[in-house]
SERO-4910 file (N, C-alpha, C, O; in steps of 0.05 Angstrom, whole numbers):
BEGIN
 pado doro    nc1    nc2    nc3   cac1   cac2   cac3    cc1    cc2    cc3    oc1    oc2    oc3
  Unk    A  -1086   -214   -636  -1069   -227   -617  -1079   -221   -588  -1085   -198   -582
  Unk    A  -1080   -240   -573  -1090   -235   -540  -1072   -224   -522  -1049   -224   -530
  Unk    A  -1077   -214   -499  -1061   -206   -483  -1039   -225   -477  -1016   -217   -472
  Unk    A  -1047   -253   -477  -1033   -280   -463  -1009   -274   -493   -987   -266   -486
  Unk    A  -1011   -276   -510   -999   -281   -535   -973   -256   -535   -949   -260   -534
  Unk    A   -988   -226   -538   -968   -200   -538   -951   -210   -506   -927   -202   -508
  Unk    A   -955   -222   -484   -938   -220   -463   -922   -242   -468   -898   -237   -464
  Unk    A   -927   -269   -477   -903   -288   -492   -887   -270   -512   -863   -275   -516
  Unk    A   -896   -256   -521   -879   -251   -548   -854   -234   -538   -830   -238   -541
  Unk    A   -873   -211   -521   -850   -191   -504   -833   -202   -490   -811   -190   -489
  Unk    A   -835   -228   -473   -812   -243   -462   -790   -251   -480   -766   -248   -477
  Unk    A   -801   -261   -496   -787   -270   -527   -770   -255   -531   -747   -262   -528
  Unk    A   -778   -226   -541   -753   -209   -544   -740   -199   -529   -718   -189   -536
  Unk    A   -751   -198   -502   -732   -197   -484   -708   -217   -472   -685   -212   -463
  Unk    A   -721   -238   -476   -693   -257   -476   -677   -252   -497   -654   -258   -493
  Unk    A   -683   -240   -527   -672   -243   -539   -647   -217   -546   -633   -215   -566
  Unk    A   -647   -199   -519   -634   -184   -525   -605   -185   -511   -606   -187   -487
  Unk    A   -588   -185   -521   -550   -187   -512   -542   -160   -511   -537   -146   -531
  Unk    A   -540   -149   -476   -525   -129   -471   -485   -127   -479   -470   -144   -469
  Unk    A   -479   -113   -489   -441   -120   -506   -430   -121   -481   -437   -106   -463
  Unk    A   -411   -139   -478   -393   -132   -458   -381   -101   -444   -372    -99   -421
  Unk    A   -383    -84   -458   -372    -58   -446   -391    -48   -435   -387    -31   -418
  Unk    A   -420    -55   -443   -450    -44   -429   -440    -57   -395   -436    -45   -374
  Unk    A   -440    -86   -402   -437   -101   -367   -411    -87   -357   -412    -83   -333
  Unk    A   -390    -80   -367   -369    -69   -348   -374    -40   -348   -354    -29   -339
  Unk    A   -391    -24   -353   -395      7   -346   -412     -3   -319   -406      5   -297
  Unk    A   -435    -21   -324   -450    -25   -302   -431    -34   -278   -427    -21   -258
  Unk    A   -419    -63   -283   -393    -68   -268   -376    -48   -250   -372    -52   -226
  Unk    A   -369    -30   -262   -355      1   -260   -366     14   -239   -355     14   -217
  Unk    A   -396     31   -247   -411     35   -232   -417     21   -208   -431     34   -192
  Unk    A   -410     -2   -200   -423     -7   -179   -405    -11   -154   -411    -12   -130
  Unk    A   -375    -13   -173   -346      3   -159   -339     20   -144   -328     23   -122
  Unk    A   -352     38   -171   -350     66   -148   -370     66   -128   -367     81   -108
  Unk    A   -386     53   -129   -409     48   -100   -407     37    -81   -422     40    -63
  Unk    A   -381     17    -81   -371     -7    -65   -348     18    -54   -342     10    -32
  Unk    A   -335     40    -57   -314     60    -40   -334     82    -24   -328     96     -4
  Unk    A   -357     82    -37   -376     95    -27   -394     87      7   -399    104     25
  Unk    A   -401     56      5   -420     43     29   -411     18     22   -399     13      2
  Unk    A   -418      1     40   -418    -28     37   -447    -36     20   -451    -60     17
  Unk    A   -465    -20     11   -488    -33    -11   -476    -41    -30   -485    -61    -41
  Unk    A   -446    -26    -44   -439    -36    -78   -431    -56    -72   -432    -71    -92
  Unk    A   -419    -70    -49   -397    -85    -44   -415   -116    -46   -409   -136    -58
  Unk    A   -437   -111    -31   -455   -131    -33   -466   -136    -56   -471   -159    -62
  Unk    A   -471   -119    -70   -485   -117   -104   -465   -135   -118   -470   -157   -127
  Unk    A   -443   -123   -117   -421   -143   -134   -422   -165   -130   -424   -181   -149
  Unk    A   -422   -179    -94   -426   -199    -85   -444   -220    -89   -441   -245    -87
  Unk    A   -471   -200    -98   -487   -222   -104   -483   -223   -140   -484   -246   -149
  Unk    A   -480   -205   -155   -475   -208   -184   -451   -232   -185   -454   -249   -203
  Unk    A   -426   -234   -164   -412   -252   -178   -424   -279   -170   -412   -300   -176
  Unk    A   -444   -278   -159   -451   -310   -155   -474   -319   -173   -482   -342   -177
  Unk    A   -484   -296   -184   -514   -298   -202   -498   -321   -229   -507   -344   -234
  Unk    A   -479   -311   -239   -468   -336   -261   -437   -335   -270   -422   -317   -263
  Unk    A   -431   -355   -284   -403   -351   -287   -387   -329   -295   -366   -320   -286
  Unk    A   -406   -320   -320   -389   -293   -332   -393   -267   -317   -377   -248   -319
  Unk    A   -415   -266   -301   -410   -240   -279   -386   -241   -256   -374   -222   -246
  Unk    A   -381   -273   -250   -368   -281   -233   -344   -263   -241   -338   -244   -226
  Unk    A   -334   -267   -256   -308   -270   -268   -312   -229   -272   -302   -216   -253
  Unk    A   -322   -215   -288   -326   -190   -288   -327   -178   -255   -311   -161   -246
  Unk    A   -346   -187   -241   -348   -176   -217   -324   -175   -199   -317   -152   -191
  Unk    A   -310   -196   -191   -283   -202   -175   -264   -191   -188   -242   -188   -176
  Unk    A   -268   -184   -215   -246   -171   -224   -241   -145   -210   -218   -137   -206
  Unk    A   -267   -131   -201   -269   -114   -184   -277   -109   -161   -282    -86   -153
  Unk    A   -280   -130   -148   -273   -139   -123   -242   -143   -110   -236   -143    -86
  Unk    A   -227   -146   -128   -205   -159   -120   -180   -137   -127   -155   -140   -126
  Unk    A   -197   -110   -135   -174    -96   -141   -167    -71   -129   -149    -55   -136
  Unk    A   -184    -69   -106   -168    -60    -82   -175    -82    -57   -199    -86    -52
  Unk    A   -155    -98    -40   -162   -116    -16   -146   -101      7   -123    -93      9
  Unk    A   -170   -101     24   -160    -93     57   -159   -111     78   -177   -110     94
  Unk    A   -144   -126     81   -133   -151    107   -126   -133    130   -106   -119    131
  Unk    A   -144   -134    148   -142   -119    178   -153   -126    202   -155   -112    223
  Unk    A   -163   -158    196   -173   -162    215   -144   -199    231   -122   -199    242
  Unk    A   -157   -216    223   -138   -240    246   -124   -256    219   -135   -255    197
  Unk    A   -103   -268    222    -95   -282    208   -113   -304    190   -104   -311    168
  Unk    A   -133   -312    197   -148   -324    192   -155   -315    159   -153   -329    139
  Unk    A   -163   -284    162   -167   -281    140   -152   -276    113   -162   -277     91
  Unk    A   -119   -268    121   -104   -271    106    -99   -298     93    -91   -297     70
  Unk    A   -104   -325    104   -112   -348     93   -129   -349     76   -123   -355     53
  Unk    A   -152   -344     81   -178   -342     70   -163   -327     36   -163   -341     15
  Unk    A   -154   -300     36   -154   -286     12   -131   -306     -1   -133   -306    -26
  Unk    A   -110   -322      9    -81   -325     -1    -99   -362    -12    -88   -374    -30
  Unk    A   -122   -375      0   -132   -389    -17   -149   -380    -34   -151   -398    -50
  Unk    A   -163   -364    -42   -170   -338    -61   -162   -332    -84   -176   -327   -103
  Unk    A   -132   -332    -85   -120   -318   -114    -97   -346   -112    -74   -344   -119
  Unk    A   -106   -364   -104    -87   -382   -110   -101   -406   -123    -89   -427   -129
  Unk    A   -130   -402   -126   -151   -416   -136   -162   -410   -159   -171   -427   -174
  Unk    A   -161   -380   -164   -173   -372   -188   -154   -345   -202   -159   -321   -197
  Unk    A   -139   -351   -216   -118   -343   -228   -127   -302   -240   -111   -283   -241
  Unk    A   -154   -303   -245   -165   -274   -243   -154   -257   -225   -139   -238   -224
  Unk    A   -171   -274   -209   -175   -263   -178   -141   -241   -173   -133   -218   -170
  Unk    A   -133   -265   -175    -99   -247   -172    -88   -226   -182    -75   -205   -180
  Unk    A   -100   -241   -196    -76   -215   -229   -102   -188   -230    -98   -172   -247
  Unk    A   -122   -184   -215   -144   -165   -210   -140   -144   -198   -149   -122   -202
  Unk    A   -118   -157   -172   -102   -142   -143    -84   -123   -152    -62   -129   -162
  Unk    A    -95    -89   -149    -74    -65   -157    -60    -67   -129    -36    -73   -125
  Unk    A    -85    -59   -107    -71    -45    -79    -73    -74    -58    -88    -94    -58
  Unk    A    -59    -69    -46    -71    -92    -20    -51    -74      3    -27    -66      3
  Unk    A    -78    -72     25    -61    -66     56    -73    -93     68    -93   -108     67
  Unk    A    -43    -90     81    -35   -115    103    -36   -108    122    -14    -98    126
  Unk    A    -53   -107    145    -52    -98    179    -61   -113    193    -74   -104    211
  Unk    A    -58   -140    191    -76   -156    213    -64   -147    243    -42   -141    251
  Unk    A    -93   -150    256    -99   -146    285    -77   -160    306    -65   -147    324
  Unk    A    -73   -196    301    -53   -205    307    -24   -199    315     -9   -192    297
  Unk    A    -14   -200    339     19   -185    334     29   -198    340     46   -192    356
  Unk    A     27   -227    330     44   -249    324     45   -252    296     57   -271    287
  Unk    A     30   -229    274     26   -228    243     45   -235    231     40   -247    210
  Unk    A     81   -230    240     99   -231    228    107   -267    233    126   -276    221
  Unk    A     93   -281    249    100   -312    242     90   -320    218     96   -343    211
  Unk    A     72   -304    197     65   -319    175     82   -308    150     81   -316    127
  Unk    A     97   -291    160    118   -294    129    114   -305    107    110   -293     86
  Unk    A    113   -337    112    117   -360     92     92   -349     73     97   -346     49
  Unk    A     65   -342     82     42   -341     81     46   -315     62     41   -315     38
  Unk    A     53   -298     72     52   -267     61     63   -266     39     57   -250     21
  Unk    A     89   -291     40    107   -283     13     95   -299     -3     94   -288    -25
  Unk    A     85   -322     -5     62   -337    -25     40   -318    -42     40   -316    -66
  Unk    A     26   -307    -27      5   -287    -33     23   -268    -51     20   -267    -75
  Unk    A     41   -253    -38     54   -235    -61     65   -238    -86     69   -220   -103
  Unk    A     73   -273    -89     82   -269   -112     63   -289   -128     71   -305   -146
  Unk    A     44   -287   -121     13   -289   -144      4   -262   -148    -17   -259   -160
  Unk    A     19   -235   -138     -2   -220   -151     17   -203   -167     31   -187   -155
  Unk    A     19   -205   -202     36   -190   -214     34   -166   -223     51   -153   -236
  Unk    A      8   -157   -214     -7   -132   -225     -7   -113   -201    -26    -98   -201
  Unk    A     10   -111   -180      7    -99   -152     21    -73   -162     45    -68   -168
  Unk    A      2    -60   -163     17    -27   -152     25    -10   -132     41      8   -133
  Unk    A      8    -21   -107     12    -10    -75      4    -30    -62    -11    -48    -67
  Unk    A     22    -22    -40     32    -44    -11     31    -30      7     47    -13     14
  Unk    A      5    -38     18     12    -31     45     22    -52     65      9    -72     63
  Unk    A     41    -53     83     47    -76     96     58    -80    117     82    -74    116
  Unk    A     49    -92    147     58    -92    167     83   -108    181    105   -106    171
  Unk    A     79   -123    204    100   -128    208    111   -151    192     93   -164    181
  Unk    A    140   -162    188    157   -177    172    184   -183    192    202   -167    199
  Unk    A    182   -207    198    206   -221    210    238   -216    188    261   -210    195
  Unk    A    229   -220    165    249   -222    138    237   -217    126    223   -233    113
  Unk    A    237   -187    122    222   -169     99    246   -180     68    230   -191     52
  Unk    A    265   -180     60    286   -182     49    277   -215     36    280   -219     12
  Unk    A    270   -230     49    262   -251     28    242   -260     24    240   -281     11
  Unk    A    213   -244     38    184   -239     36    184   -221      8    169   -227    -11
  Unk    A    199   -203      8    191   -180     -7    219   -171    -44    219   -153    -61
  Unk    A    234   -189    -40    256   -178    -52    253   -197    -82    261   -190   -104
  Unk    A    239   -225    -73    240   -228   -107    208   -232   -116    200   -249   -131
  Unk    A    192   -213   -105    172   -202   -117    162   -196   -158    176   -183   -173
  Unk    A    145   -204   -162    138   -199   -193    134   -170   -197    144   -155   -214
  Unk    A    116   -166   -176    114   -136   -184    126   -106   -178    147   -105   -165
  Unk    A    115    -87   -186    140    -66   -194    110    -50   -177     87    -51   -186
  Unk    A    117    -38   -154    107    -20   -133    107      7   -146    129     16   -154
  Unk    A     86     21   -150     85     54   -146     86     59   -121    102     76   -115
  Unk    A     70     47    -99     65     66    -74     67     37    -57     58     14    -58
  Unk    A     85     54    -40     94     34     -8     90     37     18     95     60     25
  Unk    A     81     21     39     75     31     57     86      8     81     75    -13     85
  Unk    A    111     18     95    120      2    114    124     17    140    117     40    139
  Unk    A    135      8    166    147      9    181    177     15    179    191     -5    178
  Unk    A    189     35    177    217     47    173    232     40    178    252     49    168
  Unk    A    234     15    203    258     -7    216    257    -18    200    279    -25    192
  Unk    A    229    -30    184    223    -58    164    240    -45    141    256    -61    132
  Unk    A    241    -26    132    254    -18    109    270    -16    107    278    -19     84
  Unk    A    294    -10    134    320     -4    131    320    -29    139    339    -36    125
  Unk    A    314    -50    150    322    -82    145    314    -94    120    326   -114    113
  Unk    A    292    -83    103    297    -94     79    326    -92     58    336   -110     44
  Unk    A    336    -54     61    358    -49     50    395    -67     58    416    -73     46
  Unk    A    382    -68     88    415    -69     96    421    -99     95    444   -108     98
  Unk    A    396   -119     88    404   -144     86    408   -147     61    426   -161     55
  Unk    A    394   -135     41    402   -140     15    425   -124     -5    431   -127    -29
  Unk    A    437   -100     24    469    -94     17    483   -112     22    499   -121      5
  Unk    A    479   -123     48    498   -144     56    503   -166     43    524   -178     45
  Unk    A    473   -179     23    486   -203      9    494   -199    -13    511   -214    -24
  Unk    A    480   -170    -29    499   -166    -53    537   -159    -46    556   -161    -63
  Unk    A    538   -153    -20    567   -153    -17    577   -176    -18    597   -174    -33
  Unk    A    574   -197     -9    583   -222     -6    589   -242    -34    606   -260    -38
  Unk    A    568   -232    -49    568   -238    -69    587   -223    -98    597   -234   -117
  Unk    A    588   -198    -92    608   -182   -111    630   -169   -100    645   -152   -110
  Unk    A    631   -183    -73    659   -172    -59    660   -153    -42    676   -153    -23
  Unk    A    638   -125    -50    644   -101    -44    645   -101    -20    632   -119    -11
  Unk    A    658    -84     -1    652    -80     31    632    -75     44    626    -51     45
  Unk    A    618    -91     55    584    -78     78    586    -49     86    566    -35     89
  Unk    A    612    -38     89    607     -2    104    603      5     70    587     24     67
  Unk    A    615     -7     39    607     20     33    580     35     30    561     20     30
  Unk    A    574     62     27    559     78     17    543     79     -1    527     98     -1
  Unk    A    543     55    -24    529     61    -42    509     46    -35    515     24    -25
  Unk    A    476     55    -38    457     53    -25    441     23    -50    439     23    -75
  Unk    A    435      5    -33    418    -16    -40    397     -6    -51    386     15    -44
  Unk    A    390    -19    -67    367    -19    -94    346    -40    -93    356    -61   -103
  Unk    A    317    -44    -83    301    -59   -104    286    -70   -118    264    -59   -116
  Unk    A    286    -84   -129    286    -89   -159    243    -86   -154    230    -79   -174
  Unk    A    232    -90   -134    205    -85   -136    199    -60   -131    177    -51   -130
  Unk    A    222    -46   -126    207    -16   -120    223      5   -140    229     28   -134
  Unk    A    229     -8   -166    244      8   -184    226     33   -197    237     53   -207
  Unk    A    195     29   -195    190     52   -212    168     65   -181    149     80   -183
  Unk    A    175     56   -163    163     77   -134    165    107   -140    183    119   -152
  Unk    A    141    118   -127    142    145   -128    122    151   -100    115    174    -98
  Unk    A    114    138    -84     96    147    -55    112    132    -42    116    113    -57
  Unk    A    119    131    -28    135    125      3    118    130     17    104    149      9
  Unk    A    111    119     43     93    116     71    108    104     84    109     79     81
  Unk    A    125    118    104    137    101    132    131    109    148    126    133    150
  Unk    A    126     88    175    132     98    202    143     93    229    165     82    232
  Unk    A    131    100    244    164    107    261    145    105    286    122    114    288
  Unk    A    161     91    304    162     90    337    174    105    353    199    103    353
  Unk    A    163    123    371    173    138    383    198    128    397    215    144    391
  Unk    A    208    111    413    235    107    410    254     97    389    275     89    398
  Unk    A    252     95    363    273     89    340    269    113    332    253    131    335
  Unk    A    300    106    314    314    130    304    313    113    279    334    116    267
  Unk    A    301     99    270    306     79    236    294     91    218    299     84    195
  Unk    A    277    110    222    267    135    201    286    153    189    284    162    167
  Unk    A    304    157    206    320    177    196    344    166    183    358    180    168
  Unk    A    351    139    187    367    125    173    354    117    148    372    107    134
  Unk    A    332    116    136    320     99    127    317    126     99    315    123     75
  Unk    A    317    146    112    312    171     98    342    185     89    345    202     71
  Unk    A    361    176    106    390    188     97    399    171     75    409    180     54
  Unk    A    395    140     81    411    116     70    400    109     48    413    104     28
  Unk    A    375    107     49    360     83     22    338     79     10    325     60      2
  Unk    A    336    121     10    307    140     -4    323    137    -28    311    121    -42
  Unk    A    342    145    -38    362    166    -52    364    140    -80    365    153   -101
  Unk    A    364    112    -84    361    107   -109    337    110   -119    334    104   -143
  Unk    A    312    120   -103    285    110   -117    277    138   -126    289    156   -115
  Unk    A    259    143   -144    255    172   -158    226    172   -141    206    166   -153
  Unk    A    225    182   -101    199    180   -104    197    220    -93    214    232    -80
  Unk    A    169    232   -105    155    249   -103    142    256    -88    141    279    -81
  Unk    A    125    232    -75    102    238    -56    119    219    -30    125    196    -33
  Unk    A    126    241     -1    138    227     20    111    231     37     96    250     33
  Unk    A    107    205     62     86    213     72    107    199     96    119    178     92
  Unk    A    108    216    126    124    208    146    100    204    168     87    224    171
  Unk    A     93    179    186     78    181    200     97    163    228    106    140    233
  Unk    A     95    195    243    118    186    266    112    198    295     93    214    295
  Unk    A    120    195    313    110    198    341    142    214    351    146    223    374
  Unk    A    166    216    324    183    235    340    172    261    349    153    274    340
  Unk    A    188    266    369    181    295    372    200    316    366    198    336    379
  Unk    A    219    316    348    243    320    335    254    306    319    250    282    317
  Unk    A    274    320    301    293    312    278    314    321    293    320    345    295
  Unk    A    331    295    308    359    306    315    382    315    297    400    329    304
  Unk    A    379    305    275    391    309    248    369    331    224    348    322    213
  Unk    A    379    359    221    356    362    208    371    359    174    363    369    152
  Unk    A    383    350    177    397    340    141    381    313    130    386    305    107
  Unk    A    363    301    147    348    279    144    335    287    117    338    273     97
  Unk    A    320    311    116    301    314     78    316    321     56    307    321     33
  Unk    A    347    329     63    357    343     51    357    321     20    349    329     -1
  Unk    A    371    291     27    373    274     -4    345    276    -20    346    269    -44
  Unk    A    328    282    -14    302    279    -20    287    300    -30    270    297    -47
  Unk    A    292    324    -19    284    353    -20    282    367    -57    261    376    -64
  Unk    A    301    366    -72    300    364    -96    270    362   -116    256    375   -132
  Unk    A    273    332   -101    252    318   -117    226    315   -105    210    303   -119
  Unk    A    220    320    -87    190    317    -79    176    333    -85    187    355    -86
  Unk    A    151    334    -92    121    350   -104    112    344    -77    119    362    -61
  Unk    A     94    319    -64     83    323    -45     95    327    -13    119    325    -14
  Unk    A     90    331      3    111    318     37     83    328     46     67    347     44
  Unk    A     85    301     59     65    302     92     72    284    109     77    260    106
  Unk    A     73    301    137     87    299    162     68    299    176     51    318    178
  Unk    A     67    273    193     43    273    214     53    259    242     68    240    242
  Unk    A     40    272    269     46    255    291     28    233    303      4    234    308
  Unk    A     42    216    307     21    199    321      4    203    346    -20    197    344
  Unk    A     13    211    370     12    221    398     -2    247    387    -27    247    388
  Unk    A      9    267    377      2    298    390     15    300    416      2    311    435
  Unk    A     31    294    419     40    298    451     59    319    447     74    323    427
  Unk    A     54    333    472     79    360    470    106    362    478    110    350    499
  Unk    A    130    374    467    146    362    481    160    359    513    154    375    531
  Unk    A    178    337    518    181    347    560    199    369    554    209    374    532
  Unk    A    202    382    578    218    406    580    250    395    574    262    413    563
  Unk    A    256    387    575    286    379    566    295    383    540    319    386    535
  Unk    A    271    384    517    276    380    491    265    413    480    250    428    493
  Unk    A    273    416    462    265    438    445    238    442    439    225    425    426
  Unk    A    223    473    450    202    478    446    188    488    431    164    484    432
  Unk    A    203    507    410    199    526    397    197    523    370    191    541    356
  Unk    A    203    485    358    197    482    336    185    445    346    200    428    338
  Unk    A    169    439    355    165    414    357    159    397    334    149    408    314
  Unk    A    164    370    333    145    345    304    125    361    302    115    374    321
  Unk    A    116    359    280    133    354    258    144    382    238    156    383    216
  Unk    A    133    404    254    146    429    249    182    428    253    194    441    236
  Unk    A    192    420    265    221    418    254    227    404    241    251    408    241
  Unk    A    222    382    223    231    366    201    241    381    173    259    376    157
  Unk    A    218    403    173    222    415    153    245    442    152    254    452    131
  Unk    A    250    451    176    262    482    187    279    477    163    281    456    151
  Unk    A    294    504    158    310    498    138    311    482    114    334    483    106
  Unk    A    299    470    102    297    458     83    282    480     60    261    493     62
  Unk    A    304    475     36    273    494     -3    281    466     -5    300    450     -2
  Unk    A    250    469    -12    238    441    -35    234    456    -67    213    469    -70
  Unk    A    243    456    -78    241    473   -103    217    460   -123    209    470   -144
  Unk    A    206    435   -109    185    427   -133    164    431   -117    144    442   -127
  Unk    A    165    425    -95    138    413    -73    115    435    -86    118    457    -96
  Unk    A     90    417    -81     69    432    -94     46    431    -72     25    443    -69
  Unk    A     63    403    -53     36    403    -23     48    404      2     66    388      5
  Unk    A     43    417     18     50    404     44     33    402     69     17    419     76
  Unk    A     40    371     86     12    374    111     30    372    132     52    362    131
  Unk    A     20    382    151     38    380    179      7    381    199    -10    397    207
  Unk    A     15    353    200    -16    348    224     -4    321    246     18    310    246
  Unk    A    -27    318    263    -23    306    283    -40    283    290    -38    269    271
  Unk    A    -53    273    305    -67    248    308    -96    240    279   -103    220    268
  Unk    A   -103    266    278   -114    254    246   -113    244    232   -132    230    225
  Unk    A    -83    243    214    -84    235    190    -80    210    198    -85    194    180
  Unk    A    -70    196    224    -66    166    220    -86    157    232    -79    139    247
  Unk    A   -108    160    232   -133    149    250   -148    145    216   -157    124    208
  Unk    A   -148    168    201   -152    164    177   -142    146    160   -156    128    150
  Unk    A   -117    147    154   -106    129    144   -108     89    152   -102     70    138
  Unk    A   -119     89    179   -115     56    187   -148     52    185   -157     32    195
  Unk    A   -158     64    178   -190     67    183   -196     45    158   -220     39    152
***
């Protein structure tokens, strides 16, 4: 046999060999973890999902299952015609943060609440501003582990959807018993934060922590005090993780208390009888976190 002949033949069996599906999703896998690593995996996938249909469909599966929206509205379009085109694509989506650049972001509501309820496989939310968080977010498919809002947005998600279950079963708007829901029934990470002039953190933490079983609290706030320090107390029980971070680092003015500033007094007085972590930091962790 000639050289020309042995190199047809070797092509031969080389076409003729079928890697199993779990060979292509270890490789798939692999190139995942390279895509949290640099933007090279991210491109690798990129070009694998265009090489043919069945990579298509393998690759975006993991492309699509962590999405970061942080730049103009524009591109929140872009992703919400995305998973509204190819039915994968969606149901692929564990995490998605929401931060567009825009701070007119909260005119697209209509937009935000479309996108969410194509994705039934969502485990974490991260999510910015919301005109009507309460009917963006309340009849949601999916069931949240980990949340990440603005602490005004949250206690307006709760207090509108006390108010219409009152209306509806009679009960009175002052009472006490704290609104529930139904997408954040099996939560356990909480992420709020807070503007240095609101006090909706601490309402948010007295009023309508207390039905959800969550563990890991992460407070990212620019107070420079807990005027109430009974704020951890509904919560204290049950938490393993707490981390307390400031936004500023600013110190406090002389008028206010010196001797325990944010986020060192949140905690004064408080046993956590489970906690297994705790961070008390300052402009880091949220430069990290929006990164």
């Amino acid at each position: 046999m000639d050289m020309h002949s042995q190199s047809g033949a070797s092509s031969d069996v080389t076409r003729g060999i079928l890697l199993p599906i779990e060979t292509w999703k270890s490789i798939f896998s692999f190139l995942c973890q390279q895509t949290r690593e640099d933007i090279t995996g991210t491109r690798d996938l990129l070009s694998l999902s265009r090489t043919c249909s069945a990579f298509q469909f393998e690759a975006e599966s993991i492309l699509y299952h962590h999405v970061r929206l942080t730049q103009s509205p524009a591109q929140l379009l872009t992703f919400a015609s995305a998973v509204a085109n190819y039915v994968h694509r969606a149901e692929a989506v564990r995490a998605l943060y929401l931060q567009l650049s825009d701070y007119d972001s909260y005119r697209l509501d209509g937009v935000k609440k479309t996108v969410l309820q194509r994705l039934p496989n969502l485990k974490s939310l991260h999510i910015d501003r919301l005109e009507d968080p309460h009917d963006v977010l309340v009849h949601s498919p999916f069931r949240l582990r980990s949340f990440g809002i603005n602490g005004r947005v949250f206690v307006r998600l709760h207090s509108e959807g006390h108010r219409r279950m009152s209306k509806i079963e009679g009960c009175p708007e002052e009472s006490d018993v704290a609104s529930r829901c139904e997408f954040l029934s099996e939560l356990t990470t909480l992420t709020l934060y807070q503007n240095y002039r609101s006090t909706t953190l601490l309402d948010a933490l007295q009023n309508y922590c207390t039905p959800y079983n969550i563990t890991y609290l992460n407070i990212v706030s620019s107070l420079i005090r807990f005027k109430d320090r009974s704020s951890l107390y509904a919560l204290a029980d049950q938490l393993v993780s707490l981390r307390l971070h400031s936004v500023s680092g600013r110190s406090p003015p002389h008028t206010m208390e010196r001797t325990y500033p944010w986020p060192i007094n949140a905690v004064m007085d408080h046993v956590f009888p489970r906690l297994e972590y705790l961070e008390l930091d300052e402009d880091s962790y949220i430069q990290k976190f929006l990164c």
